[in-house]
N, CA, C and O atoms as CSV, one atom per row, in Angstrom:
chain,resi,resn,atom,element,x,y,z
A,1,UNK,N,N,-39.567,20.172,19.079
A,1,UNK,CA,C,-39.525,20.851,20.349
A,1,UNK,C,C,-38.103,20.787,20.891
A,1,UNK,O,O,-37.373,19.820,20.673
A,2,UNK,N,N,-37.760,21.770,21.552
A,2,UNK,CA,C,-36.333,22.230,21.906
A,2,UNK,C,C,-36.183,21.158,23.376
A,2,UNK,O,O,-37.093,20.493,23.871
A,3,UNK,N,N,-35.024,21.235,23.758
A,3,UNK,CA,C,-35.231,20.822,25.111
A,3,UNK,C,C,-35.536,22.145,26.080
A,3,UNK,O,O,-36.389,21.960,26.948
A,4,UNK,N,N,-35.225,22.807,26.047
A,4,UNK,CA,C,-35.180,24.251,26.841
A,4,UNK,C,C,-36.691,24.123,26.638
A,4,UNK,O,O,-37.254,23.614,27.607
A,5,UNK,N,N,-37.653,24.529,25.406
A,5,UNK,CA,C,-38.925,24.579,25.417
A,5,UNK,C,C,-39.893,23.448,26.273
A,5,UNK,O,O,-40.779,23.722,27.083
A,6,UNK,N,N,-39.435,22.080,25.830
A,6,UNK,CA,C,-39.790,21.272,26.587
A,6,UNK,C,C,-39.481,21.390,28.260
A,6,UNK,O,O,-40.418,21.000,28.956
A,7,UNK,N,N,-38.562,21.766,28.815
A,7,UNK,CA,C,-38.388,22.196,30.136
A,7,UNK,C,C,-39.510,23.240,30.742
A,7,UNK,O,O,-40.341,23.053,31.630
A,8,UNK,N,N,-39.227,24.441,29.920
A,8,UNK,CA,C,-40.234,25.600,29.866
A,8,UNK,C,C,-41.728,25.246,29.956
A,8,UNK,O,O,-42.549,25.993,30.487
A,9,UNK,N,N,-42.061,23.924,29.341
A,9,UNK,CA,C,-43.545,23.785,29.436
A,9,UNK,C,C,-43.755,22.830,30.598
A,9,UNK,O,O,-44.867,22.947,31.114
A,10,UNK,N,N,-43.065,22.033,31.066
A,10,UNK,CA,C,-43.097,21.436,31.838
A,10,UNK,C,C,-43.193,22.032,33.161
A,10,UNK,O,O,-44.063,21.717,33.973
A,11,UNK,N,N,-42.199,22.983,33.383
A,11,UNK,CA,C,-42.145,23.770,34.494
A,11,UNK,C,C,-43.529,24.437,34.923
A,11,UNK,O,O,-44.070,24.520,36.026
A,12,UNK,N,N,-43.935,24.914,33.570
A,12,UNK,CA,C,-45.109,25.935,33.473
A,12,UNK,C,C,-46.489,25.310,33.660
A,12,UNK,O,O,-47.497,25.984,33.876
A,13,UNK,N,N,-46.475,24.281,33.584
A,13,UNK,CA,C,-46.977,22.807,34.622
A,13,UNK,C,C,-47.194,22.910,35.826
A,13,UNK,O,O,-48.188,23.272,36.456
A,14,UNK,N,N,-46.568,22.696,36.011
A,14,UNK,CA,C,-45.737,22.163,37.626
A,14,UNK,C,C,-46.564,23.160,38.140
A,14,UNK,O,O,-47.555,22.841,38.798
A,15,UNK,N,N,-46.161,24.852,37.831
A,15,UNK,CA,C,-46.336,26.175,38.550
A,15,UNK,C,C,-48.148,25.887,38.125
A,15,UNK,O,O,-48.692,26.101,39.208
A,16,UNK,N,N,-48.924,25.635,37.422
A,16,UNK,CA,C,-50.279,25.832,36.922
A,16,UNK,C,C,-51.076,24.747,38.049
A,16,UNK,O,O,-52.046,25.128,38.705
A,17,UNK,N,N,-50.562,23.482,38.146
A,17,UNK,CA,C,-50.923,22.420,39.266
A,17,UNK,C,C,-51.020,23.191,40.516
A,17,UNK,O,O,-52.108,23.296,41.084
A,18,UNK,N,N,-49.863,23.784,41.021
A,18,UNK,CA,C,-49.632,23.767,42.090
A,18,UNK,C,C,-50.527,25.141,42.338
A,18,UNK,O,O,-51.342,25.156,43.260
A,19,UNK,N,N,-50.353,26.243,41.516
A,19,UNK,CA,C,-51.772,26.837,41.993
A,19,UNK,C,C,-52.954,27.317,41.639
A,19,UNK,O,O,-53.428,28.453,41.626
A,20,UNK,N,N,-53.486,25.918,41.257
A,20,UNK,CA,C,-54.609,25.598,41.183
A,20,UNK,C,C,-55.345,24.289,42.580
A,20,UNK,O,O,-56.520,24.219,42.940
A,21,UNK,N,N,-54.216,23.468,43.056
A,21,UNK,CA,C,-54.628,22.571,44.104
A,21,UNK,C,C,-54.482,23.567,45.167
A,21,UNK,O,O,-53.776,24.576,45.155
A,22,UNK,N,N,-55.163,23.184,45.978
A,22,UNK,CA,C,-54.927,23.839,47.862
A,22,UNK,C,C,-53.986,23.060,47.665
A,22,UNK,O,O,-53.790,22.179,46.828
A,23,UNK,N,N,-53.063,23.695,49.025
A,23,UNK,CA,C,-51.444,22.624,48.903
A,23,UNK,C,C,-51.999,21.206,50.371
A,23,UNK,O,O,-51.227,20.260,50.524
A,24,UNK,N,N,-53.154,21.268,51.162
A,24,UNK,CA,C,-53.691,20.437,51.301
A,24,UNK,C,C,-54.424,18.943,50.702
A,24,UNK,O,O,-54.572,17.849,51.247
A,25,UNK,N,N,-54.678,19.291,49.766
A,25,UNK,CA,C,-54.841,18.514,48.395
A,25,UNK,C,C,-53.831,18.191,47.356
A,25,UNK,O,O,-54.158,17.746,46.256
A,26,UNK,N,N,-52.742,18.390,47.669
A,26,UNK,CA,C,-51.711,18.341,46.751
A,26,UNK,C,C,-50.642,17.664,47.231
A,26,UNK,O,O,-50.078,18.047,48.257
A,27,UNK,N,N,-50.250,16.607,46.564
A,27,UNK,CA,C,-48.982,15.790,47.231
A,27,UNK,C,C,-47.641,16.284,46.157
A,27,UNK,O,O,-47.810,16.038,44.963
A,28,UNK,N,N,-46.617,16.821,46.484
A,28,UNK,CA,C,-45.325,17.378,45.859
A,28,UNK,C,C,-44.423,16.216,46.058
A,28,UNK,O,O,-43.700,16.424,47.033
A,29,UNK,N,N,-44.250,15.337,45.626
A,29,UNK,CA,C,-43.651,14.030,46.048
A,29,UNK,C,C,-42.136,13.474,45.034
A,29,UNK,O,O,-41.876,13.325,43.840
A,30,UNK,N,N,-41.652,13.362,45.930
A,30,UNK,CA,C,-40.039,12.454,45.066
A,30,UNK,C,C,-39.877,11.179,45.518
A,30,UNK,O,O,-39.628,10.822,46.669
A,31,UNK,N,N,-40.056,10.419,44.405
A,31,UNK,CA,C,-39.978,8.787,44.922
A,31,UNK,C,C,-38.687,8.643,45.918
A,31,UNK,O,O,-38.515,7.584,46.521
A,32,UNK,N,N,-37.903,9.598,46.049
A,32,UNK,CA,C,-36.327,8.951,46.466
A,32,UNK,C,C,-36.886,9.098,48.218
A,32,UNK,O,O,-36.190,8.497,49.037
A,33,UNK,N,N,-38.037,9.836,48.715
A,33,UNK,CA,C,-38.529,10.040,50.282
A,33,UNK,C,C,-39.167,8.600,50.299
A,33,UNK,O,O,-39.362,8.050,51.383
A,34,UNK,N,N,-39.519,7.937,49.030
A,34,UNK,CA,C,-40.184,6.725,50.002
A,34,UNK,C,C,-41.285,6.379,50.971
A,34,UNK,O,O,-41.972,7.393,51.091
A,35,UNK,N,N,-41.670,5.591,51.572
A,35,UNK,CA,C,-42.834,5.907,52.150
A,35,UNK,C,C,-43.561,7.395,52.921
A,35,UNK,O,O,-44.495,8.167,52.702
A,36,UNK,N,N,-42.650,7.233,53.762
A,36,UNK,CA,C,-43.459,8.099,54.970
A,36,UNK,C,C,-44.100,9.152,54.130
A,36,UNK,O,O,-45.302,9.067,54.377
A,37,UNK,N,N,-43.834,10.411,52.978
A,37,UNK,CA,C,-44.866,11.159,52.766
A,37,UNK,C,C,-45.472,11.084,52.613
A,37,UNK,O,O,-46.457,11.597,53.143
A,38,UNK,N,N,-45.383,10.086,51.392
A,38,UNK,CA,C,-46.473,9.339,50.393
A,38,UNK,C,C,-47.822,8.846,51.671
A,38,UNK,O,O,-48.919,9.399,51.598
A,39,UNK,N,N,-47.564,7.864,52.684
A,39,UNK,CA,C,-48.635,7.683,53.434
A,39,UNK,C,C,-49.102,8.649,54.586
A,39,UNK,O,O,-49.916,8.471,55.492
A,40,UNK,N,N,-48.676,9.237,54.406
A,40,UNK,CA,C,-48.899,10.469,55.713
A,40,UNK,C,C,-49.780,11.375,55.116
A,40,UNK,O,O,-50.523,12.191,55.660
A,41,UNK,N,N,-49.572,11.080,53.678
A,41,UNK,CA,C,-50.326,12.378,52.679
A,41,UNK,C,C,-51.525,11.740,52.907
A,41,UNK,O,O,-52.401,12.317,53.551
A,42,UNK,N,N,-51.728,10.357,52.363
A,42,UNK,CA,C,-52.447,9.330,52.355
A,42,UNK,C,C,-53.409,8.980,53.462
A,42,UNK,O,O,-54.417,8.308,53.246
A,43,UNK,N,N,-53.044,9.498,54.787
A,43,UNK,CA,C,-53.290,9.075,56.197
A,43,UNK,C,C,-53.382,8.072,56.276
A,43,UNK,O,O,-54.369,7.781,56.951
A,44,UNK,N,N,-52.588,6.848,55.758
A,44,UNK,CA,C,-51.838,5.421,56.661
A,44,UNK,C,C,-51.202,4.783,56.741
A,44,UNK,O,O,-50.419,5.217,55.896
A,45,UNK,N,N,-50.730,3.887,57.127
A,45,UNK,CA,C,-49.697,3.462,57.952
A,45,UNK,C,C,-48.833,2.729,57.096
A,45,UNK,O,O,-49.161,1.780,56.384
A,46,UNK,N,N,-47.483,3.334,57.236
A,46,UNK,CA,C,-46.301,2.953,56.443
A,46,UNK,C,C,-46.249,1.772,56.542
A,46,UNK,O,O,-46.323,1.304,57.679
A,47,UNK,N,N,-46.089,0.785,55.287
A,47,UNK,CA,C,-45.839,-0.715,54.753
A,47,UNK,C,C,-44.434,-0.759,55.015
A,47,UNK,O,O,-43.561,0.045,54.688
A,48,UNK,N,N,-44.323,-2.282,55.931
A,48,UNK,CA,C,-43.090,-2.631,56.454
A,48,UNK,C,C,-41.860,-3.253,55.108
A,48,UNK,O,O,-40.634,-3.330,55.181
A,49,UNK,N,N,-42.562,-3.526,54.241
A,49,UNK,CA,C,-42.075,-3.783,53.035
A,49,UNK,C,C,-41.036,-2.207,52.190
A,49,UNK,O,O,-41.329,-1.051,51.888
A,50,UNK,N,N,-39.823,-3.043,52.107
A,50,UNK,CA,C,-39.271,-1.450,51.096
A,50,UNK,C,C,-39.989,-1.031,49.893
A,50,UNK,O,O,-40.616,-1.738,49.105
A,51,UNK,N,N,-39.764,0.449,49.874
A,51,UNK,CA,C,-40.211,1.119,48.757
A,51,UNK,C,C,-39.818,0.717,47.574
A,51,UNK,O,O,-38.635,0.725,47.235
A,52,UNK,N,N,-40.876,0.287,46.758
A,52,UNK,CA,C,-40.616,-0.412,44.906
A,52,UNK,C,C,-39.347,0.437,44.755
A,52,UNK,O,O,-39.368,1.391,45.532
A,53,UNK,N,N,-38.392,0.384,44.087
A,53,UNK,CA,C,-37.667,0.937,43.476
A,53,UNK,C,C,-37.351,0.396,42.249
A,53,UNK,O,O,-36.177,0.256,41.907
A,54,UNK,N,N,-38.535,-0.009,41.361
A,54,UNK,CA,C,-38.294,-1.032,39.636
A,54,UNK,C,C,-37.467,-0.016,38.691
A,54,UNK,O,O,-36.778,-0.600,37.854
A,55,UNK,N,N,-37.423,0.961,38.674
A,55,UNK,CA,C,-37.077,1.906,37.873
A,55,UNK,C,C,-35.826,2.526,38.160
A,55,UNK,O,O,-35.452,3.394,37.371
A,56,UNK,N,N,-35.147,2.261,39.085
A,56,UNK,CA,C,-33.671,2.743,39.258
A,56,UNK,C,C,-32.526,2.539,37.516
A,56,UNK,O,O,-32.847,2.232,36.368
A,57,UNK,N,N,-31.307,2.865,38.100
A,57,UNK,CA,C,-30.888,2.683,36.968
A,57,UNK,C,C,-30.126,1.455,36.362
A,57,UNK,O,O,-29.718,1.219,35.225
A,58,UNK,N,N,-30.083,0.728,37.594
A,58,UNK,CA,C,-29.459,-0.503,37.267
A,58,UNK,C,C,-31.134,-1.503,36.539
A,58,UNK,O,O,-31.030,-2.468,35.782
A,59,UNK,N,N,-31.941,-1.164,36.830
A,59,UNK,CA,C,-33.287,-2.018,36.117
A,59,UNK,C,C,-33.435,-1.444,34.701
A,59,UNK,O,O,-33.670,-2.201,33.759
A,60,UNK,N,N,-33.300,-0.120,34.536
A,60,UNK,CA,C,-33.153,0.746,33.306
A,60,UNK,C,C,-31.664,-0.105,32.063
A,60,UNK,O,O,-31.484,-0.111,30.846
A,61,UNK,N,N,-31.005,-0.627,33.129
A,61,UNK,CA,C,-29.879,-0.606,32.269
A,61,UNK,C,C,-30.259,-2.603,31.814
A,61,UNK,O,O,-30.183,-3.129,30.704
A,62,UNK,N,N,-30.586,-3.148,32.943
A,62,UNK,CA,C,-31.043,-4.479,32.442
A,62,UNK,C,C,-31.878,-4.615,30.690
A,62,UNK,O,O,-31.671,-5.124,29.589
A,63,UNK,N,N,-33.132,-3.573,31.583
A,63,UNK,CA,C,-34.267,-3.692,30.531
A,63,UNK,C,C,-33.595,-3.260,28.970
A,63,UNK,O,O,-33.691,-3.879,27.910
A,64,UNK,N,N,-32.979,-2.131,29.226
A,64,UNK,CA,C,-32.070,-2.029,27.240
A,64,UNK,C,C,-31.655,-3.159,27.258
A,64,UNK,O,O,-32.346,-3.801,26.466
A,65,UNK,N,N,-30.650,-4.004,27.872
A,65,UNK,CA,C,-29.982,-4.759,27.270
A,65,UNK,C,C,-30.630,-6.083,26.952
A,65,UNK,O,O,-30.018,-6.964,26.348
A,66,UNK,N,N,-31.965,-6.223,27.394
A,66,UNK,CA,C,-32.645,-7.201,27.335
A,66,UNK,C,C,-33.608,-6.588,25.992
A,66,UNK,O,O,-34.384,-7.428,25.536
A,67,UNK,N,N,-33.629,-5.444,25.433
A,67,UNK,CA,C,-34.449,-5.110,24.497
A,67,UNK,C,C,-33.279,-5.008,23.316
A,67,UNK,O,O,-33.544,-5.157,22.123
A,68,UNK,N,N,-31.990,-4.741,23.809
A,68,UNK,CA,C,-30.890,-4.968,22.319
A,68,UNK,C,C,-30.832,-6.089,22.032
A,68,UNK,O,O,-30.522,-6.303,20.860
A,69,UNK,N,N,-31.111,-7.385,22.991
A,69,UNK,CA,C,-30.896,-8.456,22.614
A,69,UNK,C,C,-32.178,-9.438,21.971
A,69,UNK,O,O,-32.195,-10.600,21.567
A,70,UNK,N,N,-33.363,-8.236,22.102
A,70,UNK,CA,C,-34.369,-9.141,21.078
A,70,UNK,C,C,-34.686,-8.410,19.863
A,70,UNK,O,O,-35.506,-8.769,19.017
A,71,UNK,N,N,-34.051,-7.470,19.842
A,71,UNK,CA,C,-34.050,-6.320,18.124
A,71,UNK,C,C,-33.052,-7.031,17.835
A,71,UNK,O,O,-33.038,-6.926,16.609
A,72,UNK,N,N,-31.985,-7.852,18.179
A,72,UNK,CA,C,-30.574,-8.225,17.644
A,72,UNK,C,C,-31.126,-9.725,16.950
A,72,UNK,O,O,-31.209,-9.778,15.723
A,73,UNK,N,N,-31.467,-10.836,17.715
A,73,UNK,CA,C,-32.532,-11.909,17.283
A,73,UNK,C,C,-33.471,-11.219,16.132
A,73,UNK,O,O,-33.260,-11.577,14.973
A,74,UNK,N,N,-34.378,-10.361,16.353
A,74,UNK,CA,C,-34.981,-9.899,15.291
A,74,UNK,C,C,-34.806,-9.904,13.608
A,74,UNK,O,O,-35.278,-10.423,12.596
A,75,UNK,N,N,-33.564,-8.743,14.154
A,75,UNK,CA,C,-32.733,-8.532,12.561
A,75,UNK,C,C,-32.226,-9.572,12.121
A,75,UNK,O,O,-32.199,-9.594,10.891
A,76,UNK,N,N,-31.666,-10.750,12.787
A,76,UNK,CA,C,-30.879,-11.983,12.144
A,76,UNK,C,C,-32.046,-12.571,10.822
A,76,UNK,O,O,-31.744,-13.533,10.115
């Protein structure tokens, strides 16, 4: 699969979800908004606690280097 194709189907997704849900029923969401949509969609009350953010890129960049360094042990 191409990347362009893979884009193409993905998109063609996205467009098939969206109308098929009422947009009442449908949350369109980007982790980077953080609470408030997410619970408003939800109807309740925003957690005083910050939004998880495990997956940024500095955790992305930990987790490889913590996975080169047990394929590296491995191969020895």
């Amino acid at each position: 699969m191409t990347p362009d194709h893979a884009l193409k189907t993905f998109t063609t997704h996205i467009e098939d979800v969206q109308a098929a849900i009422p947009p009442d029923r449908l949350l369109v969401f980007d982790v980077r908004q953080g609470w408030p949509p997410l619970c408003a969609f939800l109807g309740v009350p925003t957690p005083s606690e910050p939004f998880p953010r495990v997956n940024d890129a500095a955790m992305f960049q930990q987790h490889a280097r913590a996975a080169g360094r047990l394929l590296f042990r491995r191969s020895r």
